[in-house]
N, C-alpha and C positions, 0 to 999 in steps of 0.2 A: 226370718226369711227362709223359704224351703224350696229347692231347687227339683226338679227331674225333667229327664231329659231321653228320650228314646233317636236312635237313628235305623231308616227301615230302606227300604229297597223302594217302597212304592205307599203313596199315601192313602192309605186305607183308613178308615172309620175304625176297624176293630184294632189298630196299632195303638188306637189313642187314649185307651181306656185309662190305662192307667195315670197318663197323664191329667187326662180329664177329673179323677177323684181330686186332685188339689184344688179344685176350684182356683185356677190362677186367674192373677191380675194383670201377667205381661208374658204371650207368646213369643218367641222369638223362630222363626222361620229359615233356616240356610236352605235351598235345594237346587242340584243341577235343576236348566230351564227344563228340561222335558216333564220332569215331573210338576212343576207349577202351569205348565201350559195345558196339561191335564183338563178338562171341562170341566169337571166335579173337583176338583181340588179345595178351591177357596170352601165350597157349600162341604166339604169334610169339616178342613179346619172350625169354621164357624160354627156348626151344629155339634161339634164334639167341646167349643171352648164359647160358649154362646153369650159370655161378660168380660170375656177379656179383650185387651186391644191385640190384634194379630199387628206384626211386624215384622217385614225382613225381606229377601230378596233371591233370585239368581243367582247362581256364582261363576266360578271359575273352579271349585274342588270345595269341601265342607271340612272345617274342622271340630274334632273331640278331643277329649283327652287320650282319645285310639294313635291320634293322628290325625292325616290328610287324607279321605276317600274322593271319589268321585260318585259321578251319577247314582247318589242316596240323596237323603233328604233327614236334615237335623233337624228336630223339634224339640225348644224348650222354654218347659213353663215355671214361671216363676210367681209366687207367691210372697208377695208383703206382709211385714206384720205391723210399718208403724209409716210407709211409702207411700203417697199419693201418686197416681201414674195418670197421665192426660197425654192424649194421641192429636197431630195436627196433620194434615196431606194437602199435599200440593201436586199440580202434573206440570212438569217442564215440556211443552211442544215443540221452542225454539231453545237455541242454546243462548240468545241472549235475553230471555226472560227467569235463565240460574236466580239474578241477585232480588227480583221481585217476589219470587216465590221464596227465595229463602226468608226474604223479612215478612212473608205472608207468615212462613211456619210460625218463626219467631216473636213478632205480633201474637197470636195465639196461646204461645205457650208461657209470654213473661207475666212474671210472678213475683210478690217478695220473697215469698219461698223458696222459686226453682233454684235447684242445689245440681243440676248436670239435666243433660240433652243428647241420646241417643238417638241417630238418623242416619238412614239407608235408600239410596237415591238411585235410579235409571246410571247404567253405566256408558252410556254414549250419547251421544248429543245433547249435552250438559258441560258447563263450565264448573266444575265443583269448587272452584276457588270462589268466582263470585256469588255461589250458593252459600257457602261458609259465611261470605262477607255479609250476606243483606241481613242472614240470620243473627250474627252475634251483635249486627246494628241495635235490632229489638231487645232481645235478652241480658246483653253486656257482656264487657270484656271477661268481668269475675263468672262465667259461668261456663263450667270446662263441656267441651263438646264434641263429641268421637261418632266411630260410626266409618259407613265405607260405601262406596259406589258397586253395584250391583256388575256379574261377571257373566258373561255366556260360554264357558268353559274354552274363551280365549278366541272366538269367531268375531268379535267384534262387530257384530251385524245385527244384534237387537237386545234388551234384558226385559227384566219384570222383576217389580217391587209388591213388594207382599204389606197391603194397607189393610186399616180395620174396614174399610167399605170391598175390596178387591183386588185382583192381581193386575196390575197397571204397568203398562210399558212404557210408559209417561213419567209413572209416581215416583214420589217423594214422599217419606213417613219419618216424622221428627216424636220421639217419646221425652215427654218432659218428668223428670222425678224431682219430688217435692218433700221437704220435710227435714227436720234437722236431725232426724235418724239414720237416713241415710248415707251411706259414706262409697264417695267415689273415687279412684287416683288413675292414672296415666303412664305407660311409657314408651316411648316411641325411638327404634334407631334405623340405622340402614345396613351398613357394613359393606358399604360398596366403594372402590378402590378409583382413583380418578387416573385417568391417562389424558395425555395430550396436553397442548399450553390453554389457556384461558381464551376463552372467544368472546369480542364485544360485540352484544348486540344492535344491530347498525336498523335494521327497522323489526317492529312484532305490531299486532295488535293485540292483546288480550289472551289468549291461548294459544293465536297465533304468529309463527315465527318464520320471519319472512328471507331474513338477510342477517349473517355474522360476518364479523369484517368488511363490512359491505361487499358479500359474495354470497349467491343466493344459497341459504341453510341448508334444500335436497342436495346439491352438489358437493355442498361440502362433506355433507353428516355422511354420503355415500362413498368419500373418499376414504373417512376413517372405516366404515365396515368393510369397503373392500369386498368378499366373497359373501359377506352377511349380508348385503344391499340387495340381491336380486328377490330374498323374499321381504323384502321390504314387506307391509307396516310393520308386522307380526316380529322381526328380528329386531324391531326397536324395541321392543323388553326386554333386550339384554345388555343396550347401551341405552338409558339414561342420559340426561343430562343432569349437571351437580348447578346451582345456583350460586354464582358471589357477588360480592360487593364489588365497590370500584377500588378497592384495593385487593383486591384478587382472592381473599379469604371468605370461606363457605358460610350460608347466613343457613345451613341446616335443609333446604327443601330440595326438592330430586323433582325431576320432570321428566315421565314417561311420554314416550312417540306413541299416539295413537292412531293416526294416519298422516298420510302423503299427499299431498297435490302436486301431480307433476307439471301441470301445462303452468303453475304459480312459481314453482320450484318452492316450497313453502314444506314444513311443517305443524302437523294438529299437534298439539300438548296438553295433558290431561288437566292441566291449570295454568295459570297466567302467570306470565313471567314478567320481572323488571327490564321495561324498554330500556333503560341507560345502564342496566347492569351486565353482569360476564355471566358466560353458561363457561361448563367445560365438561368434556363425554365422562364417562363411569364406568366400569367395568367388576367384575365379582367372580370369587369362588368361593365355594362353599364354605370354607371354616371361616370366612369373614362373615358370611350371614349370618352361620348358626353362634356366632359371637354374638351377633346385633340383635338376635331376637334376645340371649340371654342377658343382655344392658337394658332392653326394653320391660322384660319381665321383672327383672330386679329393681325397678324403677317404680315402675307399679306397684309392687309389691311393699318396698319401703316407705310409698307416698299412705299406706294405707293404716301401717302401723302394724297392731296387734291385732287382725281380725280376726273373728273365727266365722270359718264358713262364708258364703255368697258362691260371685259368679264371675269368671273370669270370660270377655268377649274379646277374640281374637281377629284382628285384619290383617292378613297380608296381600301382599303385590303379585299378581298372579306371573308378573318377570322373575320376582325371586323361585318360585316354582318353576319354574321352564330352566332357571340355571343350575339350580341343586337337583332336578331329576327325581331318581328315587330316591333321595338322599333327604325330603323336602321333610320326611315324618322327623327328623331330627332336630328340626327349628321348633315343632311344637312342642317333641319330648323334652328340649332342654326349658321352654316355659312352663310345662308342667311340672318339673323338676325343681324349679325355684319356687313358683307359687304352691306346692303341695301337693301331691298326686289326689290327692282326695277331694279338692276342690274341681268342680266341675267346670270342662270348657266348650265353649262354643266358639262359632264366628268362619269365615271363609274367606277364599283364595280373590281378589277383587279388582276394582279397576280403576281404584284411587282409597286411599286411607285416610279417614279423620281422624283426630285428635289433636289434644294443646302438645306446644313444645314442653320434652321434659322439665325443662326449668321452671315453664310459668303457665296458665291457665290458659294464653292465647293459642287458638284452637288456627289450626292451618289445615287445607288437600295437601298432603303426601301422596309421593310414587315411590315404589321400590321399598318398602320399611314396613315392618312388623311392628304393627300398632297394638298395645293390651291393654284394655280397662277393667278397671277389679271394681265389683260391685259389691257392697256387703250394708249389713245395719246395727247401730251401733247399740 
């Protein structure tokens, strides 16, 4: 498996040379939107990589092993030596066609062989939980599945997914790897701090939340923010919601605000929540993050064993950047620091996070949590 990887200012044909001599089998794409919305963008990529599948997406900020930049644009190509790689796409139009287009992806990609499922989806009007759900229907539980919803540098008002046919503000791009060469692991945490008592949710439907305590959700959620509420959606990245049980203990998932209805009094949530279970707010500073990225990385890392070399794909929550500030290259440096400074990284600032829970294979939408997949071949 042979790695390179350039990041540039502006996506030019002659930037790509060098990547282009590996003749790769799987690009991987992070770029602010400006530069994918580009006209000749896609026709660069494609004529400089003209056998590989392209994938990837819009962000919220790009990460390297540099760090967190913004409006650049990461390209990386990777090369197989013993890896079967198969691309599937889907366009999400409505947000309640998530769970059919994910079992579409999945449908396509199952296999006795698939061994893991990389996929990068439109980051707003999508359900990314019930995308997750339709997909792992097809594929199965045993096949671990990461990846992250695409960011528009935090505007919340459109993205674009980078597929092997084009740039789609619609799309959805699922990569299935294949082969019992390949070796993938996972780790995923948050580091985010809970305040307030436990709220039952009294009505939701799906992503949306309508009523806690039977008291409608906007009024409440704006009483906790206080001076934070008047820039609502946008100041719900920095309060989360924590997910529990009926007995008030956390089952692991975070649920970012990504808009408002006020005439409903209602909350949008980046994934769907249990109508009969407890949310309760979140809060964070920085040394709790850069804790959680280093739990995540160490995770990965351990799940992987003895590798040498591959590829490490980085998702974070673009609320955990808005709270650490400048302070955000320090969530990357310290996963650089555990997985090896010499190991290459990708991946970007986002607008929901895939991956399995650290403990088991089962792949959930995460908010607010530094997701790392370690890719190598055995």
């Amino acid at each position: 498996m042979d790695v390179r990887q350039i990041q540039i200012s502006a996506l030019q044909a002659q930037h790509l040379d060098g990547l282009r001599a590996l003749q790769p089998d799987l690009v991987l794409i992070f770029a602010a939107l400006g530069h994918l919305q580009s006209p000749d963008a896609f026709d660069v990529l494609r004529q400089a990589f003209p056998a590989a599948l392209l994938a990837g997406c819009s962000t919220a900020g790009e990460i390297t092993n540099q760090g967190m930049s913004d409006n650049t644009a990461v390209v990386t190509a990777v090369k197989f030596d013993r890896t079967r790689v198969k691309a599937a796409t889907g366009r999400v139009t409505a947000m309640d066609q998530s769970d059919a287009i994910g079992a579409k992806l999945g449908a396509e990609l199952a296999a006795p062989d698939l061994r893991a499922v990389l996929v990068f989806g439109k980051g707003v009007g999508i359900n990314g939980s019930a995308l997750i759900s339709g997909l792992i229907d097809k594929v199965g539980v045993s096949v671990p599945v990461s990846g992250g919803l695409a960011g528009d540098g935090g505007a919340f008002t459109g993205t674009l997914t980078v597929t092997p046919d084009g740039m789609d503000a619609d799309g959805v791009v699922a990569i299935g790897l294949y082969g019992d060469d390949v070796r993938v692991s996972h780790g995923s945490f948050g580091g985010w701090q809970p305040f307030g008592p436990p709220r039952k949710v009294t009505k939701s439907e799906g992503n949306i939340l309508y009523r806690l305590d039977d008291q409608p959700a906007l009024d409440l959620y704006k009483e906790y923010l206080g001076e934070y509420a008047k820039d609502l959606p946008a100041s719900g990245l920095l309060f989360p919601f924590e997910m529990l049980d009926a007995d008030h203990r956390s089952i692991g998932l975070i649920r970012t605000i990504l808009g408002v209805d006020e005439q409903a009094g209602s909350l949008i949530l980046a994934g769907d929540i249990d109508g009969e279970g407890y949310l309760r707010l979140m809060h964070a500073n920085n040394e709790g993050l850069i804790d959680g990225a280093e739990t995540a990385a160490r995770l990965a890392r351990d799940g992987l064993g003895g590798a040498n070399g591959g590829l490490g794909i980085l998702v974070s929550c673009v609320g955990r950047k808005l709270v650490m500030g400048d302070a955000v290259d320090e969530e990357v440096e310290v996963v650089s620091h555990v997985l090896g400074r010499q190991l290459p990284l990708t991946g970007f600032y986002s607008y929901g996070e895939i991956a399995p829970f650290s403990s088991t294979t089962e792949c959930k939408l995460h908010n607010q949590t530094m997701t790392v997949t370690f890719i190598a071949e055995a």
